[in-house]
Phi, psi and omega in degrees: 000113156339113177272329171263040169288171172312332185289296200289329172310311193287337172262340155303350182272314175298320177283330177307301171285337143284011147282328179289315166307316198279000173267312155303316179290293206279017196257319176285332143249030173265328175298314170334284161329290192299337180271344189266327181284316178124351174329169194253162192280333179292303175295006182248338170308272151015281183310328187272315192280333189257332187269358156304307193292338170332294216279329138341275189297332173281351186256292190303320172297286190302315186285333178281351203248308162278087128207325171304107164340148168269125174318000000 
């Protein structure tokens, strides 16, 4: 398979951009959240910033290990 066919662009573009809203979504709302509980701004900065991309790469890590076909 081609890595610049069209196909393949256009669906790495899609995961791209949704990883990215869902990073921006969950970021804005664990600050919400985190702020509404009463957290203090470093650790609720700190928390908001470090636990998407985790939960990213833990999502993306599962799909790559159960769900990507094997060569």
């Amino acid at each position: 398979m081609n890595p610049f066919s069209k196909e393949t662009l256009s669906k790495a573009s899609t995961l791209g951009v949704s990883l990215g809203i869902g990073g921006v979504a969950l970021f804005v709302t664990l600050w919400l959240v985190l702020g509404s509980v009463g957290v203090e701004q470093i650790p609720r900065l700190l928390i908001s910033l470090c636990l998407p991309p985790a939960i990213m790469a833990g999502v993306l890590g599962g799909y790559m290990l159960l769900v990507r076909p094997r060569p």
